[in-house]
KEKE-3310 file (N, C-alpha, C; in steps of 0.2 Angstrom, whole numbers, plus 5000, padded with zeros to 4 digits):
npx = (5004:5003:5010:5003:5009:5015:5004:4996:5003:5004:4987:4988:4992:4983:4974:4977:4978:4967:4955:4951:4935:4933:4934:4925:4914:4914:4913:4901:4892:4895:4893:4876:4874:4876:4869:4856:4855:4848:4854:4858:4847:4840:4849:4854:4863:4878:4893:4908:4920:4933:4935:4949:4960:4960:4955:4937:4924:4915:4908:4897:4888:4890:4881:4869:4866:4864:4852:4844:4841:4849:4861:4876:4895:4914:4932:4945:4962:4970:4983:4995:4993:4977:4960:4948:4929:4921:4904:4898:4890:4891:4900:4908:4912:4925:4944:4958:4969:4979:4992:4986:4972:4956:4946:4936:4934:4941:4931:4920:4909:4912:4908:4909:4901:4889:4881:4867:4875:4870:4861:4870:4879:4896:4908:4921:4936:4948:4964:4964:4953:4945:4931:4930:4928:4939:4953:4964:4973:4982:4990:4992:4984:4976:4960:4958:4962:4951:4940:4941:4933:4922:4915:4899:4894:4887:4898:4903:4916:4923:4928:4935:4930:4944:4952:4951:4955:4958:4960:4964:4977:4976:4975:4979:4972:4963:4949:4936:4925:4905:4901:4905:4908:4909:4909:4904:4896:4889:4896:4890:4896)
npy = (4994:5009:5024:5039:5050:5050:5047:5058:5068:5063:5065:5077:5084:5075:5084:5095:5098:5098:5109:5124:5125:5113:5111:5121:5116:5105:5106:5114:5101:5096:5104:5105:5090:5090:5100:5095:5085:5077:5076:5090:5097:5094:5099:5110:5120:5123:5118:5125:5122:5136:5138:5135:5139:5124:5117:5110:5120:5131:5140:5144:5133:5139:5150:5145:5139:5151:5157:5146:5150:5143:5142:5147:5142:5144:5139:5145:5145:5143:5140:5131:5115:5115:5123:5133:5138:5151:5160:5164:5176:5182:5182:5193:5196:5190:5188:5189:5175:5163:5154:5160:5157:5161:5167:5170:5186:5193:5197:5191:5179:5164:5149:5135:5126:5120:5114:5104:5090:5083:5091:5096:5098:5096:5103:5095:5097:5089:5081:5069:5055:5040:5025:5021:5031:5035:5048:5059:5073:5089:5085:5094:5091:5096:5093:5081:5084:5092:5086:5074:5079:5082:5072:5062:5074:5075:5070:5077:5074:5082:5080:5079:5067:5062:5062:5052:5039:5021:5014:5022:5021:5019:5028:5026:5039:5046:5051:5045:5047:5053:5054:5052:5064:5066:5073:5064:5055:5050:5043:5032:5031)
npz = (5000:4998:5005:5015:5013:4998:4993:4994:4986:4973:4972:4974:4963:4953:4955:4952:4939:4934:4923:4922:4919:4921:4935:4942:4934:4940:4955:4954:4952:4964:4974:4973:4976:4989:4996:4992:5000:5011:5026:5024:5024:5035:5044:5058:5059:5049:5048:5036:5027:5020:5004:4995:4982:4970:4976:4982:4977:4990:4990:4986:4992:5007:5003:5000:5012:5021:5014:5018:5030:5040:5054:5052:5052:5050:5049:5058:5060:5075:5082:5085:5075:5078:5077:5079:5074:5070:5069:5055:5046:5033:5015:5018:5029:5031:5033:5027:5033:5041:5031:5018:5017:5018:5033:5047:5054:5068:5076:5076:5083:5093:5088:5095:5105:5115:5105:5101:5092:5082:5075:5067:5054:5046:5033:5024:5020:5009:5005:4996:4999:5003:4999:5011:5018:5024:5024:5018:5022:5022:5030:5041:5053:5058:5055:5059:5073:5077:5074:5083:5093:5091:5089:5086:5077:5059:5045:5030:5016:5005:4988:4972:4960:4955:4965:4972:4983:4980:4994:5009:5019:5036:5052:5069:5076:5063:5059:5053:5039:5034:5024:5007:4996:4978:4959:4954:4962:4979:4993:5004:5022)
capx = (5000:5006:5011:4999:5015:5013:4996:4994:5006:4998:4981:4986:4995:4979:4969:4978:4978:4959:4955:4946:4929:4930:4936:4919:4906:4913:4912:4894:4889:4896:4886:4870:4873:4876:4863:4850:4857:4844:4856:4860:4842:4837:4853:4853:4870:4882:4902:4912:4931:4931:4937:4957:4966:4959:4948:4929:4923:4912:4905:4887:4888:4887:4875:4863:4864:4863:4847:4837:4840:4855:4870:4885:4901:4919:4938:4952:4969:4973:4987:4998:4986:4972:4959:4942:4924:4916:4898:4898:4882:4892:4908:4912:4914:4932:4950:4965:4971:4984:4990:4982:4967:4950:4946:4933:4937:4943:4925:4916:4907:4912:4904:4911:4898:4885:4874:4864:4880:4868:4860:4878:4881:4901:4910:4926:4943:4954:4968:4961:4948:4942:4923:4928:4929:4947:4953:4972:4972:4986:4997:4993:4982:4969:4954:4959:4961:4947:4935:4939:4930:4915:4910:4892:4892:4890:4902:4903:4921:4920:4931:4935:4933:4951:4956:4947:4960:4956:4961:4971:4980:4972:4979:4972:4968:4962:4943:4930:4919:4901:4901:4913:4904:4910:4905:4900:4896:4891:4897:4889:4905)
capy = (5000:5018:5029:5045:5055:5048:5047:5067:5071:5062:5068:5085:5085:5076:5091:5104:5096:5100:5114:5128:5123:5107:5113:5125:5110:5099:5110:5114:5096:5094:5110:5102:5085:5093:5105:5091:5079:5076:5078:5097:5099:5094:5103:5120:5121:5119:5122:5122:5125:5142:5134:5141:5137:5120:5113:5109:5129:5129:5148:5142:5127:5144:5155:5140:5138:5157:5158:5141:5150:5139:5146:5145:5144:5143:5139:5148:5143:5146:5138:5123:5109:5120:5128:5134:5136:5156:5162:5171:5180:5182:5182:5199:5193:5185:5191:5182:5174:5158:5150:5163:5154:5167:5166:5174:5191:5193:5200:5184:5172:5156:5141:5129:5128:5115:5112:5096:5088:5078:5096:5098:5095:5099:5099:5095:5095:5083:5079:5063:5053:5032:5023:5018:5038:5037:5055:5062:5080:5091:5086:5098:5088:5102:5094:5076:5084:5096:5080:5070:5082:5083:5066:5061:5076:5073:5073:5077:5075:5084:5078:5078:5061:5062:5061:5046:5033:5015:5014:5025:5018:5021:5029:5027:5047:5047:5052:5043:5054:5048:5052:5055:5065:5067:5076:5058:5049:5050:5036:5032:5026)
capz = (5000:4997:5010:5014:5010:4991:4990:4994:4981:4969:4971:4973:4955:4948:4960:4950:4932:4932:4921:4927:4918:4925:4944:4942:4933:4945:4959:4956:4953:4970:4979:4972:4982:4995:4999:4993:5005:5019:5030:5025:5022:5041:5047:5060:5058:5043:5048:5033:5025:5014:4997:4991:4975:4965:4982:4978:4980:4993:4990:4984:4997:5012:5001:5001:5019:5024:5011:5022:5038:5042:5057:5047:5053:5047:5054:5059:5064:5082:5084:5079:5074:5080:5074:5081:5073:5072:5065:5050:5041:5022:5012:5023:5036:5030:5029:5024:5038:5040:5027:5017:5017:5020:5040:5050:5053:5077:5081:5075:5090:5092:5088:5099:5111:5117:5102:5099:5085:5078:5070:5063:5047:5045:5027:5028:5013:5008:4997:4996:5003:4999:4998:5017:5020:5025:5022:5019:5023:5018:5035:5047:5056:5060:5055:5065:5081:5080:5073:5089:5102:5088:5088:5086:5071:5052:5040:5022:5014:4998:4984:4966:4958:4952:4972:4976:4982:4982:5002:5011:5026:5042:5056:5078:5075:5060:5059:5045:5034:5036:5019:5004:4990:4972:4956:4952:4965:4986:4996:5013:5021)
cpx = (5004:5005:5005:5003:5013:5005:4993:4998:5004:4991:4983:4989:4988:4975:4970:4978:4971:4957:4951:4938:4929:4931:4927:4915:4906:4910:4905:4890:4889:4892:4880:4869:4873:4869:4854:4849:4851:4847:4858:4854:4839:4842:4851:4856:4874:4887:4905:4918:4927:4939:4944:4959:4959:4954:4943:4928:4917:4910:4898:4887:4886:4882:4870:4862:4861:4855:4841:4840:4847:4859:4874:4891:4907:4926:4944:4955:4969:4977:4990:4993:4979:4966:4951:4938:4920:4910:4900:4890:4883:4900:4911:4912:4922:4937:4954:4968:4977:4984:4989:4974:4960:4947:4940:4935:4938:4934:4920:4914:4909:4908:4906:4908:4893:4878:4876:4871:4877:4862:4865:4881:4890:4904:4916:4932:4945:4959:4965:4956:4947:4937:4924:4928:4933:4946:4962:4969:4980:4993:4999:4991:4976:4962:4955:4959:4954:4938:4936:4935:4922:4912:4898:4888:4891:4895:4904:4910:4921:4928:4929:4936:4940:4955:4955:4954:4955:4954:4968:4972:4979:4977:4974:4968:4964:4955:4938:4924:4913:4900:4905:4906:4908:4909:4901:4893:4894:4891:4895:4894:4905)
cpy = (5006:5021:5037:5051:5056:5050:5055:5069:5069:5064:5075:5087:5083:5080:5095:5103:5097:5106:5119:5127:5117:5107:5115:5119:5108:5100:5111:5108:5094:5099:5106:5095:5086:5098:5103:5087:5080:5079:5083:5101:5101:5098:5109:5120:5117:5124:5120:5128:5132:5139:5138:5135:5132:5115:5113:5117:5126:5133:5147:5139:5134:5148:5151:5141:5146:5156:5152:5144:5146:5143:5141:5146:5141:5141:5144:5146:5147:5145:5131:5116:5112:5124:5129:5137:5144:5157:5164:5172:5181:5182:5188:5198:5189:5187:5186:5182:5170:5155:5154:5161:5159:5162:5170:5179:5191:5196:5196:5179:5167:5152:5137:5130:5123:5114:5104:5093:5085:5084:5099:5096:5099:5098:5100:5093:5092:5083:5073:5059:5043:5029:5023:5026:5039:5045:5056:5069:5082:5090:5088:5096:5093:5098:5086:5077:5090:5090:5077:5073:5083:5076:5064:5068:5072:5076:5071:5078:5076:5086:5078:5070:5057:5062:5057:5042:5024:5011:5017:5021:5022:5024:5030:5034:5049:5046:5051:5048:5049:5048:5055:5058:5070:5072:5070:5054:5053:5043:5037:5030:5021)
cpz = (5000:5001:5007:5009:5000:4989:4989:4988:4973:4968:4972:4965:4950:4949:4952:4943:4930:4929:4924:4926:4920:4932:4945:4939:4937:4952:4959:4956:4961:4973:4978:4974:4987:4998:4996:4995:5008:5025:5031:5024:5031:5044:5050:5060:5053:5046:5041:5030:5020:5010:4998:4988:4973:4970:4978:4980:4984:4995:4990:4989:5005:5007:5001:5008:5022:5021:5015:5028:5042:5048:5052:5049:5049:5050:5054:5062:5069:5086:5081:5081:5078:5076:5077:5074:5075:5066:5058:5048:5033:5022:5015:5028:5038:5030:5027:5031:5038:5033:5019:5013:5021:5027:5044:5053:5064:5079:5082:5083:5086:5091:5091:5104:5111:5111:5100:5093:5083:5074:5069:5060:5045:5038:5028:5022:5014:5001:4994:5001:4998:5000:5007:5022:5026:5022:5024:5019:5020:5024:5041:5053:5061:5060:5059:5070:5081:5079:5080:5094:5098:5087:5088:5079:5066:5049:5032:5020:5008:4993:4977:4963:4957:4958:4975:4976:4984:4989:5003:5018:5033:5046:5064:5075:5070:5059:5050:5044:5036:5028:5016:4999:4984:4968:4953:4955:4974:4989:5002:5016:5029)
residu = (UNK:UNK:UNK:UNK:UNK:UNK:UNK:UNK:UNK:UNK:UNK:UNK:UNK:UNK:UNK:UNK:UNK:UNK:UNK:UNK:UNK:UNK:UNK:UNK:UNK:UNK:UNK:UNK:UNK:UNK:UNK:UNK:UNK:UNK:UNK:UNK:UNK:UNK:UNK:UNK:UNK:UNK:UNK:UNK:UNK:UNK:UNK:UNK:UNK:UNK:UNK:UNK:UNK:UNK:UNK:UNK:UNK:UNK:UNK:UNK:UNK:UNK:UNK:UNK:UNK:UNK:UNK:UNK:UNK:UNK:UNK:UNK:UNK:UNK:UNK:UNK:UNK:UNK:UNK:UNK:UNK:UNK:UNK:UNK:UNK:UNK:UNK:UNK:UNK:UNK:UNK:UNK:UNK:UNK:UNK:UNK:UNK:UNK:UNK:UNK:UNK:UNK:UNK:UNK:UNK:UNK:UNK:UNK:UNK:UNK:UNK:UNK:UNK:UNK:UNK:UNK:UNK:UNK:UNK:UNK:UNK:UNK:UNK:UNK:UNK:UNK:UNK:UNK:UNK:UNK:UNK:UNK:UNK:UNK:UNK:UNK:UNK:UNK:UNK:UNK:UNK:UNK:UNK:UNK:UNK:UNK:UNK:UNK:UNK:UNK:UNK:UNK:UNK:UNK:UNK:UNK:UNK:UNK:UNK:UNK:UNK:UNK:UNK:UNK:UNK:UNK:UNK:UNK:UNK:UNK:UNK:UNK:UNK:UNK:UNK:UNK:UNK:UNK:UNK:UNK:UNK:UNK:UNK:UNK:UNK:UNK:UNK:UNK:UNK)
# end
């Protein structure tokens, strides 16, 4: 089996080989599983990543939520492997933050706070992901240690077909998608 090391660099070469009309088709195919899942239907809270570079974009994916009423939250880095979960209300609400990946701006509330997790649909990146909704990230290990204290959430890992691996190699820490979804395909996992 191939080392995650491998497997990320590989899927981030076939990531970025995707032209921009197919990043955007694919990307919309994917918002439209998404936000007519059940699961983000029933939702009163959607957390999820704000898209950068060749990611699934996941701009449509919050203006759906805002438009049904939804709380919406986002993450920002707050430390090494870190990263906490504030509100937002729109794409102003964002600056460039770590990384320079767009971040909830310091005045934002938090969202970490005693809600039902089973009305908490979170979406969640990958470099890769596989049907058993294993998940490589990109290394930092941000969303493995913020996933462990969210247990009993949902979770949507939102992927390009072209990043699906056949099985990634598990790790104790490493936190299962409930689902994997596609521009093809959604996998219960």
């Amino acid at each position: 089996m191939e080392t995650k090391r491998d497997i990320r660099k590989q899927m981030l070469c076939a990531r970025d080989r995707l032209t921009d009309r197919e990043w955007e088709t694919y990307s919309d195919r994917i918002t439209e599983q998404v936000v007519s899942h059940p699961l983000f239907v029933q939702a009163k809270e959607i957390w999820c990543y704000v898209s950068i570079g060749k990611e699934v974009c996941t701009e449509q994916i919050l203006v759906s939520a805002w438009r049904a009423g939804k709380r919406t939250a986002v993450p920002k880095v707050t430390g090494k492997r870190e990263m906490k979960f504030y509100y937002i209300e729109s794409l102003n609400d964002l600056e460039t933050g770590a990384f320079g990946i767009l971040e909830p701006k310091e005045e934002k509330k938090g969202a970490d706070c005693c809600l039902e997790k089973s009305d908490l649909l979170m979406l969640v990146p990958g470099v890769s992901f596989d049907p058993a909704g294993r998940r490589i990230g990109y290394g930092g290990g941000f969303y493995d240690t913020y996933l462990q204290k969210m247990e009993g959430c949902h979770t949507f890992g939102l992927a390009f077909e072209v990043q699906m691996a056949d099985q990634i190699p598990a790790e104790a820490h490493d936190i299962r998608m409930e689902y994997v979804m596609t521009e093809k395909r959604c996998w219960k996992c």
